[in-house]
N, CA, C, O and CB atoms as a CASP TS submission, in Angstrom:
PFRMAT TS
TARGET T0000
AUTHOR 0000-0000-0000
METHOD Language model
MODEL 1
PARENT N/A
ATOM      1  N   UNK     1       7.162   6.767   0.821  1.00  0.00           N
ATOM      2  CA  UNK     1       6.052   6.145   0.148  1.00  0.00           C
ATOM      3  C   UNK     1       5.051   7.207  -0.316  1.00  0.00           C
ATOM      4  O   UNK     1       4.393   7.033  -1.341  1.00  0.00           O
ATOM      5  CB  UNK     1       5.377   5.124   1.067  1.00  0.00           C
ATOM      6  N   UNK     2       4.930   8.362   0.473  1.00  0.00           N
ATOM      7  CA  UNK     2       3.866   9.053   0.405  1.00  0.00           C
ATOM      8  C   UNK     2       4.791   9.760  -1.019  1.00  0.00           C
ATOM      9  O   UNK     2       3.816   9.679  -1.765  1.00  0.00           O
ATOM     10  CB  UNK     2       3.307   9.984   1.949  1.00  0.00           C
ATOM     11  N   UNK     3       5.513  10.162  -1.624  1.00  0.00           N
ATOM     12  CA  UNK     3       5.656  10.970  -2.981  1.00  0.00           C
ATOM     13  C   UNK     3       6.145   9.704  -4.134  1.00  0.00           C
ATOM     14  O   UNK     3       6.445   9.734  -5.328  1.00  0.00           O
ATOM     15  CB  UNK     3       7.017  12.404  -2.793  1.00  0.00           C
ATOM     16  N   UNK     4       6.065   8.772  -3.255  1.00  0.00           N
ATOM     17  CA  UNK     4       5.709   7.381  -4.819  1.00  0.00           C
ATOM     18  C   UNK     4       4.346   7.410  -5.139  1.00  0.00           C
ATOM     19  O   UNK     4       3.973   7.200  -6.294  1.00  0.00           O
ATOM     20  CB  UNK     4       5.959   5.399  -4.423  1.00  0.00           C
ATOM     21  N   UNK     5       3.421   7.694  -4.056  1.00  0.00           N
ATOM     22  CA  UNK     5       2.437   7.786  -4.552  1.00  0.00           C
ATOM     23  C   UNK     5       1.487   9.069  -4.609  1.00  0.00           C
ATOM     24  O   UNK     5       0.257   9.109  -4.655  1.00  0.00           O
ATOM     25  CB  UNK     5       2.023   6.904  -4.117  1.00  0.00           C
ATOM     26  N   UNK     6       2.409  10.092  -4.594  1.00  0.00           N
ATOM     27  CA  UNK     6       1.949  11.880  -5.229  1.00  0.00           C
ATOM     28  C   UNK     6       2.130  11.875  -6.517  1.00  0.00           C
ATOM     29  O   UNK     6       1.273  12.289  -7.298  1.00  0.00           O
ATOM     30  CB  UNK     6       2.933  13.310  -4.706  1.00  0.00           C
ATOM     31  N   UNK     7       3.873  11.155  -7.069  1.00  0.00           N
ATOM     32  CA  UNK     7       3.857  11.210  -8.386  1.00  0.00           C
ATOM     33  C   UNK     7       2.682  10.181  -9.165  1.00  0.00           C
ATOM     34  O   UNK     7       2.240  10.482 -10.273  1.00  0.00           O
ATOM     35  CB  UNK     7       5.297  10.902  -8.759  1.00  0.00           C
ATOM     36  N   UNK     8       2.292   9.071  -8.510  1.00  0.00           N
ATOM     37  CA  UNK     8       1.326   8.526  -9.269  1.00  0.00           C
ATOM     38  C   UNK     8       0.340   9.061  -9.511  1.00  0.00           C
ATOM     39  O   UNK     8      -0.046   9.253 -10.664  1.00  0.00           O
ATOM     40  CB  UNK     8       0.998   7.627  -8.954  1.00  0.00           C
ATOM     41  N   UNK     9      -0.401   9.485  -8.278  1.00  0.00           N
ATOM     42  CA  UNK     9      -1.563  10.160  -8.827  1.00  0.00           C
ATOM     43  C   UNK     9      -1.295  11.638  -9.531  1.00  0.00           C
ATOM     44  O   UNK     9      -1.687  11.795 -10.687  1.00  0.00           O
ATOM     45  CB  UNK     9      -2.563  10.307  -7.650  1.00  0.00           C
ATOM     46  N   UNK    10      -0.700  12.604  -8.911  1.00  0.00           N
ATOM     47  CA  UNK    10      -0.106  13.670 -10.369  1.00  0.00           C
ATOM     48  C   UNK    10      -0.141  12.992 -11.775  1.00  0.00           C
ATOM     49  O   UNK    10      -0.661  13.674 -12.658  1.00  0.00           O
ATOM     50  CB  UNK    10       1.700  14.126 -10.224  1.00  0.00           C
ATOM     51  N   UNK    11       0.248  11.972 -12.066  1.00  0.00           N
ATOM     52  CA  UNK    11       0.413  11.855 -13.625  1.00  0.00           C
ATOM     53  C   UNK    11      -0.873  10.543 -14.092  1.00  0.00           C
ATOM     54  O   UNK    11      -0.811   9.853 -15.110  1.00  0.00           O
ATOM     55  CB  UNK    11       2.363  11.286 -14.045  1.00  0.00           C
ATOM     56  N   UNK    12      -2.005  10.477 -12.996  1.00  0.00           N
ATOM     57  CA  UNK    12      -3.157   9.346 -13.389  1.00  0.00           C
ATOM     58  C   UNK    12      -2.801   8.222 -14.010  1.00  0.00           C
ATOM     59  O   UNK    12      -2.816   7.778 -15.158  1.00  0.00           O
ATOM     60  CB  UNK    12      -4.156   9.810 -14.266  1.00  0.00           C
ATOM     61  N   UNK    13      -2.371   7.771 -12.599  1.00  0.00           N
ATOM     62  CA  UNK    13      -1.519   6.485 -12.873  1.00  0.00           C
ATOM     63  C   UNK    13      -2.904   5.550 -13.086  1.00  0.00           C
ATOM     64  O   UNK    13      -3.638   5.663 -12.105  1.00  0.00           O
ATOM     65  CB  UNK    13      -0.297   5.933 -11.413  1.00  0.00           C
ATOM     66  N   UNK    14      -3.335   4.835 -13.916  1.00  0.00           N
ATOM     67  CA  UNK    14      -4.914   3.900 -13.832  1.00  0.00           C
ATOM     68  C   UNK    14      -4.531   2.359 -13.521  1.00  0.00           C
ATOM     69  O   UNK    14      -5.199   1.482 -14.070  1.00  0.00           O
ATOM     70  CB  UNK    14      -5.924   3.897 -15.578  1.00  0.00           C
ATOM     71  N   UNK    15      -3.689   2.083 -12.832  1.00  0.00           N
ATOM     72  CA  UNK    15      -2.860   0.502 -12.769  1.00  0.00           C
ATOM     73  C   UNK    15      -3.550  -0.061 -11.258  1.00  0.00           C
ATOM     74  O   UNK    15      -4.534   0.321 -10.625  1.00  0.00           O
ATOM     75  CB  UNK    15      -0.645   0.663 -12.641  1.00  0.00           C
ATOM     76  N   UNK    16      -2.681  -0.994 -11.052  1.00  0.00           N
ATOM     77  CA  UNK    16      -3.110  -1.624 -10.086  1.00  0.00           C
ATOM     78  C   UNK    16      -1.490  -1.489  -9.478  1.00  0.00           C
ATOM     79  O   UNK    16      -0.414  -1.589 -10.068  1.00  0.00           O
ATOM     80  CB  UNK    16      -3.931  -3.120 -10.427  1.00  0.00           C
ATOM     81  N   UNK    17      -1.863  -1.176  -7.826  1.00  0.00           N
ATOM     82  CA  UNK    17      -1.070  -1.236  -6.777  1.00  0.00           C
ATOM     83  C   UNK    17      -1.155  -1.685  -5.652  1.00  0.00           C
ATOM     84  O   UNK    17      -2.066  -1.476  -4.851  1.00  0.00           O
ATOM     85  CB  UNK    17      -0.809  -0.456  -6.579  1.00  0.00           C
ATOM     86  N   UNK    18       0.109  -2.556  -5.459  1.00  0.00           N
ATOM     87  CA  UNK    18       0.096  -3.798  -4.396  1.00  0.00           C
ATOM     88  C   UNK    18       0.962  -3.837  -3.369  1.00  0.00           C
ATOM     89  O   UNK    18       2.069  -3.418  -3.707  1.00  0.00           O
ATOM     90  CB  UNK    18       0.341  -5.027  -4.974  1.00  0.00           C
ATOM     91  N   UNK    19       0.886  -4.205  -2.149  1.00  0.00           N
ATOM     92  CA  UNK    19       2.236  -4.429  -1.259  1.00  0.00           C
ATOM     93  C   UNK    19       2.948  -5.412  -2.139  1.00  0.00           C
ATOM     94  O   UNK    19       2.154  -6.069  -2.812  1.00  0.00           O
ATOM     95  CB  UNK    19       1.992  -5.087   0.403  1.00  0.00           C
ATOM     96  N   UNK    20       4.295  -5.729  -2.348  1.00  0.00           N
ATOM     97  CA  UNK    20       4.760  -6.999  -3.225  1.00  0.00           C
ATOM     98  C   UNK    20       4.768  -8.425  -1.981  1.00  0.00           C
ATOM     99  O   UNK    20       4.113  -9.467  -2.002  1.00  0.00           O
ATOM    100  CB  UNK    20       6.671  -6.609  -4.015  1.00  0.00           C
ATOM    101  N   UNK    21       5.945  -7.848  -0.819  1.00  0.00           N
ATOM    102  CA  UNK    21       5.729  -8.788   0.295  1.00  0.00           C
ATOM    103  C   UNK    21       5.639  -8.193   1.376  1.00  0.00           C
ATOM    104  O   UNK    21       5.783  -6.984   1.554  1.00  0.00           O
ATOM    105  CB  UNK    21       6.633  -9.722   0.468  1.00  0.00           C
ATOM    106  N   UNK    22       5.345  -9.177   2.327  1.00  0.00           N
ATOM    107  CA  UNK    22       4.710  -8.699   4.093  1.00  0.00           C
ATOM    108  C   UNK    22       5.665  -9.910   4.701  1.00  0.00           C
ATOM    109  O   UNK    22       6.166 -10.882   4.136  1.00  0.00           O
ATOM    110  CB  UNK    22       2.419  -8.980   4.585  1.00  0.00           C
ATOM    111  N   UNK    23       5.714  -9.478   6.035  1.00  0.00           N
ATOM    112  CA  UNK    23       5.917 -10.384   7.046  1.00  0.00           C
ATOM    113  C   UNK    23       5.111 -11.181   7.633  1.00  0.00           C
ATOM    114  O   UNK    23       3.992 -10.671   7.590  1.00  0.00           O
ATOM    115  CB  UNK    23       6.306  -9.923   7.822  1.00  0.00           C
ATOM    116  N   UNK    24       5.085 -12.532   8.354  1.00  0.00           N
ATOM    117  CA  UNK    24       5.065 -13.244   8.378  1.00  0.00           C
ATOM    118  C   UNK    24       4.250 -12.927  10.153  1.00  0.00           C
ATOM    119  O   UNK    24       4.815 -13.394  11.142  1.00  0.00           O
ATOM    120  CB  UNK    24       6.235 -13.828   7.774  1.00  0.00           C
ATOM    121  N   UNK    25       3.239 -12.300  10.267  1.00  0.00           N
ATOM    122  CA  UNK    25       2.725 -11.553  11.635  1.00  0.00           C
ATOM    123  C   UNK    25       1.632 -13.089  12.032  1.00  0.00           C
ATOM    124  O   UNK    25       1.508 -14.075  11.305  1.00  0.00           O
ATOM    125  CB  UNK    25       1.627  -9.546  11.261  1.00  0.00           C
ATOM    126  N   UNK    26       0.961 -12.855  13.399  1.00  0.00           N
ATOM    127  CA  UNK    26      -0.197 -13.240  14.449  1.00  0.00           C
ATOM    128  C   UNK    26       0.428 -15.049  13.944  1.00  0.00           C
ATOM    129  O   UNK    26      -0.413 -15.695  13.318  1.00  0.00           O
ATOM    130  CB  UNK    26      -2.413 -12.523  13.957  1.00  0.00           C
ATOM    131  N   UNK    27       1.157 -15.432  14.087  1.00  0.00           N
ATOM    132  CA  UNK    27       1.407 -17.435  14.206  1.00  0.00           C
ATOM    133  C   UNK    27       1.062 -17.787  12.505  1.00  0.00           C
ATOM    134  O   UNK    27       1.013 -18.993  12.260  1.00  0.00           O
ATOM    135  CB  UNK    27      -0.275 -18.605  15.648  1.00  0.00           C
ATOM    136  N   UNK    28       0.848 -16.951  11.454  1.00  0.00           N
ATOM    137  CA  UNK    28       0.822 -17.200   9.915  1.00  0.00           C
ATOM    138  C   UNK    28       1.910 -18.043   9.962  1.00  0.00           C
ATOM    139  O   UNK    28       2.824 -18.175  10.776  1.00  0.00           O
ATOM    140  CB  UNK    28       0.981 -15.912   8.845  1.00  0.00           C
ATOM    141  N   UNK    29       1.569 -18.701   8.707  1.00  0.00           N
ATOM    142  CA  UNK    29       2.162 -19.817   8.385  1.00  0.00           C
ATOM    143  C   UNK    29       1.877 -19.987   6.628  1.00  0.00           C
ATOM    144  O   UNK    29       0.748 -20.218   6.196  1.00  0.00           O
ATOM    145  CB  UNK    29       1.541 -21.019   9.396  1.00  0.00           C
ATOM    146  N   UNK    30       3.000 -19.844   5.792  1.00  0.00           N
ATOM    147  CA  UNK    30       3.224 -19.888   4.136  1.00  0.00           C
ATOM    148  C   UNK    30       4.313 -19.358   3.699  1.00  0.00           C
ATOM    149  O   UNK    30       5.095 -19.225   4.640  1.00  0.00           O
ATOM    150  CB  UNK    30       2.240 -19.204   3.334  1.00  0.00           C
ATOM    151  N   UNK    31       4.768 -18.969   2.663  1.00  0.00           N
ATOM    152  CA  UNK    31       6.054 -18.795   2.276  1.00  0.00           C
ATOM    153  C   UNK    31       6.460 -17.559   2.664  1.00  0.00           C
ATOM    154  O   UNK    31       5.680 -16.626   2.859  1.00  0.00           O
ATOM    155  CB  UNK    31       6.247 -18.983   0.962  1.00  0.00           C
ATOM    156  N   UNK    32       8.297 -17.471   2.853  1.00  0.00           N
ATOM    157  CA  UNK    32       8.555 -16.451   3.379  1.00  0.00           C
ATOM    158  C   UNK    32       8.307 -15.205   2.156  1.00  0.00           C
ATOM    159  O   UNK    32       8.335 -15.372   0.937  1.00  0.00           O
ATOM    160  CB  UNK    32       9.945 -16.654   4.005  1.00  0.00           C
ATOM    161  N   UNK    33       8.011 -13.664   3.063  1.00  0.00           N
ATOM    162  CA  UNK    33       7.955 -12.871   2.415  1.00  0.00           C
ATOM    163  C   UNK    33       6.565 -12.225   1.643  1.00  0.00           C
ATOM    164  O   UNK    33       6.510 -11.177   0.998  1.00  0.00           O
ATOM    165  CB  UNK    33       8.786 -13.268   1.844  1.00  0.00           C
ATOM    166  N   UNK    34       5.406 -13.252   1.940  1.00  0.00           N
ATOM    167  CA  UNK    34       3.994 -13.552   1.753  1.00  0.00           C
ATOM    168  C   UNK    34       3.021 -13.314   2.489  1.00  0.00           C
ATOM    169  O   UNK    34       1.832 -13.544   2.267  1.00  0.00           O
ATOM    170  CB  UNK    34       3.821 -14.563   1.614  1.00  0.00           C
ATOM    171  N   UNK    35       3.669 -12.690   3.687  1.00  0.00           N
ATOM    172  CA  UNK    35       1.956 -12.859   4.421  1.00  0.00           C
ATOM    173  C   UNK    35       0.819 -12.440   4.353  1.00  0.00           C
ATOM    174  O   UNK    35       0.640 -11.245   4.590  1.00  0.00           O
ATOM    175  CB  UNK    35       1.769 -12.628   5.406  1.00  0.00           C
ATOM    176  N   UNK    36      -0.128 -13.156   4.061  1.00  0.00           N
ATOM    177  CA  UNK    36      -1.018 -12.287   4.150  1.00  0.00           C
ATOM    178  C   UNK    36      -1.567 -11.324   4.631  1.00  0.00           C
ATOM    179  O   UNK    36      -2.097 -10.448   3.946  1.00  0.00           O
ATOM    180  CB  UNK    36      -1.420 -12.536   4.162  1.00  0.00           C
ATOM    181  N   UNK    37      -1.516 -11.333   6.270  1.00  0.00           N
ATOM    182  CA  UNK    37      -2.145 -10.566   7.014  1.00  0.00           C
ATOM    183  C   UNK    37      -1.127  -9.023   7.090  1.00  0.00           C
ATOM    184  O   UNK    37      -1.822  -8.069   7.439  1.00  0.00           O
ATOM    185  CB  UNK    37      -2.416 -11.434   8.416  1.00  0.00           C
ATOM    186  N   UNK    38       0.206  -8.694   6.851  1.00  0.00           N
ATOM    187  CA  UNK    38       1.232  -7.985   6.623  1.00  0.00           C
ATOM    188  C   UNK    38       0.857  -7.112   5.116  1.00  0.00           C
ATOM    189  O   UNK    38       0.958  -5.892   4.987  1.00  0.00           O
ATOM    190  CB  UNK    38       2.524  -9.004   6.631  1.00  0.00           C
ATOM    191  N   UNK    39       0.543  -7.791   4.369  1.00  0.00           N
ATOM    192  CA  UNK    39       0.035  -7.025   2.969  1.00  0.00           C
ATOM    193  C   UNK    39      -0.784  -6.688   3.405  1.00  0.00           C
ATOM    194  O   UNK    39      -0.646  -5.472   3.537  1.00  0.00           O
ATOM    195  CB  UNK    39      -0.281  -7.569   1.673  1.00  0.00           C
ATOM    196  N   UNK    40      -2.087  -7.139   3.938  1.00  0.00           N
ATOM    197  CA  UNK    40      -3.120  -6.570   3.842  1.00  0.00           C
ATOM    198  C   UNK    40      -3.167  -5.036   4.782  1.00  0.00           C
ATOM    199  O   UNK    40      -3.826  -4.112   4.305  1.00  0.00           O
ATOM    200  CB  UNK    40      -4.080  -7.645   4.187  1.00  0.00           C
ATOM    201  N   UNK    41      -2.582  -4.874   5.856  1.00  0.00           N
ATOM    202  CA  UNK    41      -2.150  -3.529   6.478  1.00  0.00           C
ATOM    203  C   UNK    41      -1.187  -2.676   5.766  1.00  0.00           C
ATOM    204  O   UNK    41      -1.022  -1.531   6.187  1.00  0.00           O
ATOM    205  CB  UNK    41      -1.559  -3.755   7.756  1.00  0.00           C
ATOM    206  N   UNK    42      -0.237  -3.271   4.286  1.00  0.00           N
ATOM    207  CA  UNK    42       0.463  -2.359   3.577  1.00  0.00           C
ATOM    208  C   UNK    42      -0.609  -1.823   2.702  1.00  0.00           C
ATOM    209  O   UNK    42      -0.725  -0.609   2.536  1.00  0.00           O
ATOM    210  CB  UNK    42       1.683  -2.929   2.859  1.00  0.00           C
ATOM    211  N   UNK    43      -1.543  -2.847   2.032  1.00  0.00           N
ATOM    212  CA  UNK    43      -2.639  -2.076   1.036  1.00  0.00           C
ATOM    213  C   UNK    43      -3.812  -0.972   1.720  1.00  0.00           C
ATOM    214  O   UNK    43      -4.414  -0.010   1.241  1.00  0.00           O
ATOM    215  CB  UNK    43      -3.574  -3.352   0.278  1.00  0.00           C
ATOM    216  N   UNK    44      -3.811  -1.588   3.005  1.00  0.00           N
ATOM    217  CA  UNK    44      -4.331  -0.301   4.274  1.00  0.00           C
ATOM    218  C   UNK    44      -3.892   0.791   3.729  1.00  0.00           C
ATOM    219  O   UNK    44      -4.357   1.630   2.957  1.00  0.00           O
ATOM    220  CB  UNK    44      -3.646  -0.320   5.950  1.00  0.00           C
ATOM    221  N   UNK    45      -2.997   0.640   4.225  1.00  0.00           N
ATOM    222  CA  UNK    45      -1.445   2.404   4.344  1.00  0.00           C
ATOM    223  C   UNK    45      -1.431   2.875   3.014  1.00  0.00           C
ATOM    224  O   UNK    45      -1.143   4.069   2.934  1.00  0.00           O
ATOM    225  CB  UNK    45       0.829   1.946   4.719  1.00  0.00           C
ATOM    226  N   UNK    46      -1.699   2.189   1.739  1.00  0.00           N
ATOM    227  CA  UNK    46      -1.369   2.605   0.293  1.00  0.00           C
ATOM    228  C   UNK    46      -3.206   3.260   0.452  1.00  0.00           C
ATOM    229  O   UNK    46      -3.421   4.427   0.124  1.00  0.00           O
ATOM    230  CB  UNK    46      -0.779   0.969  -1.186  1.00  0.00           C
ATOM    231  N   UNK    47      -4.254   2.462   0.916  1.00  0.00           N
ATOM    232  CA  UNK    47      -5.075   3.159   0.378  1.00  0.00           C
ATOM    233  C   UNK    47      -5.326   4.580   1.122  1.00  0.00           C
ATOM    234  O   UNK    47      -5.908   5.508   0.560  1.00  0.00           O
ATOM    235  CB  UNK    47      -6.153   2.352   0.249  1.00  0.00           C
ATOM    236  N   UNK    48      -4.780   4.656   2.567  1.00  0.00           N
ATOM    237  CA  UNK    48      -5.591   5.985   2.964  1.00  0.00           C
ATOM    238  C   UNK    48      -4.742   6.772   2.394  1.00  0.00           C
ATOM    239  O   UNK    48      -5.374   7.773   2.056  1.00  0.00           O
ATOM    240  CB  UNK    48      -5.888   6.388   4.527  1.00  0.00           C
ATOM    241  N   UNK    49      -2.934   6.936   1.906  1.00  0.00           N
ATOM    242  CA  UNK    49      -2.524   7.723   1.400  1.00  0.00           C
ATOM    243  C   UNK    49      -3.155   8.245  -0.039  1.00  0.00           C
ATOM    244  O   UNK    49      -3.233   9.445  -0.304  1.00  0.00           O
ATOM    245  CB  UNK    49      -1.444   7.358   1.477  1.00  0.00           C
ATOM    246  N   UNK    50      -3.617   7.146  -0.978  1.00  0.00           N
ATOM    247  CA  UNK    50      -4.257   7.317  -1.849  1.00  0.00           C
ATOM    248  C   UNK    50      -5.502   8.112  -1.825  1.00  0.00           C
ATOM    249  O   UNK    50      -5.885   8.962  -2.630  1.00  0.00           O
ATOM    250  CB  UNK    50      -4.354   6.343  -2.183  1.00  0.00           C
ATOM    251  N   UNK    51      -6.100   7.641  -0.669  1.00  0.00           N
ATOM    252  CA  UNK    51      -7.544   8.999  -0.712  1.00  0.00           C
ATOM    253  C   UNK    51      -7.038  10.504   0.429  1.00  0.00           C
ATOM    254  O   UNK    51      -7.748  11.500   0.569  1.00  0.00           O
ATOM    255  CB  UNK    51      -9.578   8.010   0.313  1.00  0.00           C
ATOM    256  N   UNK    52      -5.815  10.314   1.043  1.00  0.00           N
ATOM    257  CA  UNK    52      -5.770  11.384   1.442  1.00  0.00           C
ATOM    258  C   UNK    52      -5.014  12.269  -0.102  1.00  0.00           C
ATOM    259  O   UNK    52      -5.182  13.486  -0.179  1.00  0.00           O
ATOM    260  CB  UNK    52      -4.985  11.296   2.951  1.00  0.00           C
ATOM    261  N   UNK    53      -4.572  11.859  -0.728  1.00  0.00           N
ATOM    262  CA  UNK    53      -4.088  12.655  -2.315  1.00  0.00           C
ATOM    263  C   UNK    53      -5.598  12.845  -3.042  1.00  0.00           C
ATOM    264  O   UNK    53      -5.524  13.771  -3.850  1.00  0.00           O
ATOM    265  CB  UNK    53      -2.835  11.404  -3.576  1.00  0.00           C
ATOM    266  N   UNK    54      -6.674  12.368  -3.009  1.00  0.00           N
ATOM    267  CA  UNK    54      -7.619  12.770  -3.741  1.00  0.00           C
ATOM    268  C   UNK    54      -8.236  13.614  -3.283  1.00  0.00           C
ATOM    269  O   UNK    54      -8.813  14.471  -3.952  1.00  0.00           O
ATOM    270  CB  UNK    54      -8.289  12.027  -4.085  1.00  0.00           C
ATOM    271  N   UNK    55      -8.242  13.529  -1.778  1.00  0.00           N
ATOM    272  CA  UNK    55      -9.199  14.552  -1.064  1.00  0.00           C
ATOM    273  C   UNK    55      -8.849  16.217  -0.883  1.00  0.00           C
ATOM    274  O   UNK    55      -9.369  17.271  -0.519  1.00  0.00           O
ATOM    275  CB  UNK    55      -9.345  13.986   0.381  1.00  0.00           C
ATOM    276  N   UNK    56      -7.233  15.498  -1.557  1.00  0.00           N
ATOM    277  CA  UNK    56      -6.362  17.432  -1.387  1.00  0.00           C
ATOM    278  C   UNK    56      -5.729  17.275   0.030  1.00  0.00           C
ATOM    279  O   UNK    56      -5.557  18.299   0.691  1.00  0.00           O
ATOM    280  CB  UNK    56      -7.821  19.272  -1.265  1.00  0.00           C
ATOM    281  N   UNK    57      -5.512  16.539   0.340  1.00  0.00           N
ATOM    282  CA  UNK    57      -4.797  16.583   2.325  1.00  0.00           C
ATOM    283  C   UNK    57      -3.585  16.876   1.874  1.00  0.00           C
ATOM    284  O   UNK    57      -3.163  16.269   0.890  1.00  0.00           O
ATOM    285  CB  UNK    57      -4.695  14.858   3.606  1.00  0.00           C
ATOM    286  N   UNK    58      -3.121  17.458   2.250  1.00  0.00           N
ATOM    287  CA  UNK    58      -1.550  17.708   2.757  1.00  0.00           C
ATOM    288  C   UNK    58      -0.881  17.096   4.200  1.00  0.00           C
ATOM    289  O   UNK    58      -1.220  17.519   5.305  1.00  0.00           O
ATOM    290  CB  UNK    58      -1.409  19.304   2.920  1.00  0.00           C
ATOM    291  N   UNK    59       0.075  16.082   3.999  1.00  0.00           N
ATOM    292  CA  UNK    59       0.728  15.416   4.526  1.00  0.00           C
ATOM    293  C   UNK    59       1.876  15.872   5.421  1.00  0.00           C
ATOM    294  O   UNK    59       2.581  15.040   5.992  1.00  0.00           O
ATOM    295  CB  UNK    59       0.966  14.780   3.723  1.00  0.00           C
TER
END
């Protein structure tokens, strides 16, 4: 994940980026492949990689 999102920012990617699906975590309940609470800890993980690439961190 981390050089899907080196090449993005290398080439100023200006889009929007999303977990697509999550699991189904804590007794959630909605369609499979949706969870909310599962995305929301993938868009976690996408964003600190994202500011650790702006800040210059090496991984």
């Amino acid at each position: 994940m981390y050089e899907i999102m080196r090449a993005l920012y290398e080439t100023d990617f200006d889009g929007y980026i999303r977990p697509d699906h999550g699991r189904m975590i804590w007794d959630e309940k909605g369609r499979a492949g949706y969870g909310l609470y599962d995305r929301a800890l993938g868009i976690a993980y996408l964003n600190g990689l994202w500011e650790a690439l702006t800040k210059g961190g090496k991984l």
